[in-house]
C-alpha positions in Angstrom: 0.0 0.0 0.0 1.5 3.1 -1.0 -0.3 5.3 1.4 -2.6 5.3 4.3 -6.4 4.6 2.5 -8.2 7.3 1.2 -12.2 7.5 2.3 -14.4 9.8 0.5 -18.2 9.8 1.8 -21.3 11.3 0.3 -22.9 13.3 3.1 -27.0 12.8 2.4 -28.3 9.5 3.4 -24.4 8.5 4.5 -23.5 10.6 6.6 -27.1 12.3 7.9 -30.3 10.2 7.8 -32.2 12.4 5.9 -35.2 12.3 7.9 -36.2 16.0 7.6 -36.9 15.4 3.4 -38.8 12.2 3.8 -40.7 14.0 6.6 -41.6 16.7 4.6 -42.3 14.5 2.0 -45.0 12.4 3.5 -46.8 15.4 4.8 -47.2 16.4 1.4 -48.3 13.3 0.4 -51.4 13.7 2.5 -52.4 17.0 0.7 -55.0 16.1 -1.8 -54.9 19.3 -3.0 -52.1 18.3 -4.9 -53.6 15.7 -6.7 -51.1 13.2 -6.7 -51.0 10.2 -9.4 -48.7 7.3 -9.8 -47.1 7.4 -6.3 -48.2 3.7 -5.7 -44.5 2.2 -5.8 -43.1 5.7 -4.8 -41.3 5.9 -1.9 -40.7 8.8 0.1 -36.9 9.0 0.0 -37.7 9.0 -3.8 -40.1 12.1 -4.3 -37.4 13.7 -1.5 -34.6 13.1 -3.5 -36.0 14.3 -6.9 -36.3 17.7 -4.5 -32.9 17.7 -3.3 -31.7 16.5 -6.4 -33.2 19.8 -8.4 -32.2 22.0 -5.7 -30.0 24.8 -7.1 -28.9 28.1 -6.2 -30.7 29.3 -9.5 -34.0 29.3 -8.7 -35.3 29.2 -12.1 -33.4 26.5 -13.2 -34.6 24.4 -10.0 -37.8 25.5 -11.1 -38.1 23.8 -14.6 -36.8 20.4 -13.2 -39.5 20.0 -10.5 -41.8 21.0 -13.1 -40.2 18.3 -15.6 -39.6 15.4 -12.9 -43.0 16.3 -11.1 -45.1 15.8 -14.2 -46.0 12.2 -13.8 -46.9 12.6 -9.6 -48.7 16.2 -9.8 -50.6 16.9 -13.2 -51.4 21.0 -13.1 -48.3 22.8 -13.9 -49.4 25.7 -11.6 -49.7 23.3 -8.3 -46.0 22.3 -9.4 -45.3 25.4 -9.2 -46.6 25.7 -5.8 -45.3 22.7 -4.5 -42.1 23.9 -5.4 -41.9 26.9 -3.3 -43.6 25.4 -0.3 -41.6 22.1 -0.4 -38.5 24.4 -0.4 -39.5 26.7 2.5 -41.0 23.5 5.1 -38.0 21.0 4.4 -35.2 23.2 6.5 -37.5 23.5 9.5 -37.0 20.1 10.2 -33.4 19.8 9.4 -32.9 20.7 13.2 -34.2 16.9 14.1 -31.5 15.2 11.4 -28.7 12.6 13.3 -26.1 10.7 12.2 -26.5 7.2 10.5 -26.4 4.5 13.5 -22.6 3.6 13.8 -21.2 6.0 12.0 -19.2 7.5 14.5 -18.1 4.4 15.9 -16.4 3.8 12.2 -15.3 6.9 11.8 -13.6 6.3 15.3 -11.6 3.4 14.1 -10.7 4.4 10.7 -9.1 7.5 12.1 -7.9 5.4 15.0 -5.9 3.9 12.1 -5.2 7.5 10.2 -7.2 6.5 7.2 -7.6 10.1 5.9 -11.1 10.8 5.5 -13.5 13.4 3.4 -17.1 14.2 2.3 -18.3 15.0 -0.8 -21.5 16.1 -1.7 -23.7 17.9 -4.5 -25.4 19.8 -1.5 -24.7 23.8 -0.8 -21.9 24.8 0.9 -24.1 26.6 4.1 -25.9 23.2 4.7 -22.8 21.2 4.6 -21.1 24.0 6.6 -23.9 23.9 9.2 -23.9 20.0 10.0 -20.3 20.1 10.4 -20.1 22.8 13.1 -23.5 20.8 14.7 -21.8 17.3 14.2 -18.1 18.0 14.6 -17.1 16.4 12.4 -13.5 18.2 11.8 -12.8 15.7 13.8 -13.2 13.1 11.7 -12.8 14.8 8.1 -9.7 15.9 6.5 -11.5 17.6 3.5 -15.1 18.9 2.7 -16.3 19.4 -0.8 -19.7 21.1 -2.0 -21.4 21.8 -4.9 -20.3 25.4 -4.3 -16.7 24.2 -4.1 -16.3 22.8 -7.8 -17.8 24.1 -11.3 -19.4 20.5 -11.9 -21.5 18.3 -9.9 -21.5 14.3 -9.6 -21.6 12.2 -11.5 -18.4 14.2 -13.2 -15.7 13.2 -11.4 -14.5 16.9 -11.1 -15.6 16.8 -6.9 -13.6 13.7 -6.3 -10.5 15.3 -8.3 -11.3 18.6 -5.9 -10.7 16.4 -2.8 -7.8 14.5 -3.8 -5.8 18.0 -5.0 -6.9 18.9 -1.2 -5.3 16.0 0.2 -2.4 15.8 -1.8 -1.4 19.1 -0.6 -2.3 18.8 3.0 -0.5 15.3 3.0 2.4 15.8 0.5 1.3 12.7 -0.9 1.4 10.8 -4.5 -2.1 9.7 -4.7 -2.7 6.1 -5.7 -5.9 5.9 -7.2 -6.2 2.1 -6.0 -6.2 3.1 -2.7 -9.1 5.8 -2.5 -12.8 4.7 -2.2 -15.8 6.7 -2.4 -19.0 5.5 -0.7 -22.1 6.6 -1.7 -25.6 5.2 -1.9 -26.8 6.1 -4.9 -25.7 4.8 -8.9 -24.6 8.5 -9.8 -22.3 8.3 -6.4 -21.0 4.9 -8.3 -20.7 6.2 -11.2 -19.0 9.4 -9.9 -16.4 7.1 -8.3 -15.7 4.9 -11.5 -15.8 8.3 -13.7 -12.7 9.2 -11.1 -11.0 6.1 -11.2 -11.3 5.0 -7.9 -13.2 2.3 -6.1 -16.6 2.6 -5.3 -18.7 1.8 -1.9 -22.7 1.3 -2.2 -23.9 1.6 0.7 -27.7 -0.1 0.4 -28.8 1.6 3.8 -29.2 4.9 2.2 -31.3 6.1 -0.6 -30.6 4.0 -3.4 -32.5 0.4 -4.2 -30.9 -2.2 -4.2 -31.7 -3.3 -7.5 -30.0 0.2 -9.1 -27.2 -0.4 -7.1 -26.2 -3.8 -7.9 -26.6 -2.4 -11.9 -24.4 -0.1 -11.5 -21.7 -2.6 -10.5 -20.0 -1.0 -7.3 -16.1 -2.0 -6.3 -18.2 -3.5 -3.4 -21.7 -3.3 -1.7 -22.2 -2.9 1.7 -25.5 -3.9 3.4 -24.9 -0.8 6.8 -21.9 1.4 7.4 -20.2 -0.8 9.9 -19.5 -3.4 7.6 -16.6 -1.1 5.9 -14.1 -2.2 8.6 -14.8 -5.7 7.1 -13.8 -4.9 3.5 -10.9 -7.3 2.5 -8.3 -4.0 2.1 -9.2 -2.1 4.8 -9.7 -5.4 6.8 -6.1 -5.9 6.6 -4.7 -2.8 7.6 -7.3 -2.6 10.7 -5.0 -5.5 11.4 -1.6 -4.5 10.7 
């Protein structure tokens, strides 16, 4: 191994539950004003994530993809509309109530334990990541914190990953091997971000992602909960070293 192993996390659904989306989510679910269609098979991480996933800083643009991903669940353009601005103003009021994933910091603990060098990348804004790290600490864990506000290009381009690494090369005066940084994610684009980077890639099937689109997108290795990184066969034996 050329260097200690190099452990970059999405943040939504990884390291935060999420909770406050899916709340906000099934409340409205239960407003037939709405009149939602076709959310049978839809779970409520899903219509959250289409949110969060549209989310931008430009409005407008965020905009014109609810009103293009919504189409199927609410018919009347101008309810979209609505929707839109009252999803985004009720979600952040519960964001006080999010936790960390069950064992997470017990992981975290050991990996550092070790000095694995650790980071988080996410397509969120740079404020909310900014916020969760002062309320979870988690400069103790985390060498290196990327947003979407940090890079000109989002995931699945591998741009965010290549952000980090430039980060960590400079803090660690280190030649990056590619073979030995993993990115764990729980979604195919996190996947696909990872293999777009060159590196290995983590799905982690207690997030957000089914399991089905996970296993398609063919992951370095799939990991039922968090805790069972500290059983992958590299990391495995340098826990033990």
């Amino acid at each position: 191994m050329s260097h200690q192993p190099i452990v970059l996390f999405d943040f939504d659904g990884v390291i935060i539950t999420q909770k406050s989306l899916e709340y906000t989510a099934s409340v409205f679910l239960k407003k037939s004003f709405y009149n939602w269609r076709n959310t049978e098979n839809l779970r409520l991480i899903d219509l959250a994530r289409m949110f969060e996933e549209a989310d931008s800083k430009n409005r407008v643009k965020a905009l014109l993809r609810i009103v293009k991903d919504y189409k199927q669940y609410i018919p009347r353009l101008w309810k979209r509309v609505l929707f839109f601005m009252k999803f985004r103003n009720t979600y952040p009021k519960y964001e006080k109530y999010e936790t960390l994933k069950p064992n997470l910091e017990n992981v975290l603990i050991k990996l550092k334990e070790n000095k694995f060098i650790l980071g988080i990348i996410s397509n969120t804004r740079g404020n909310r990541l900014d916020h969760f790290i002062r309320k979870f600490n988690l400069h103790k864990y985390f060498s290196v914190f990327i947003s979407r506000d940090d890079t000109p290009y989002r995931k699945p381009n591998p741009y965010p990953i290549y952000a980090a690494l430039k980060e960590i090369k400079k803090d660690f005066k280190l030649l990056i091997d590619n073979n030995d940084v993993y990115y764990v994610g729980d979604l195919p684009h996190d996947v696909q971000c990872a293999k777009n980077a060159e590196i290995n890639s983590i799905a982690l099937l207690s997030g957000h992602g089914t399991k089905e689109s996970l296993e398609d997108s063919k992951p370095s290795f799939i990991l039922k909960e968090i805790k069972d990184i500290l059983e992958i066969e590299p990391f495995k034996k340098f826990l033990l070293d």
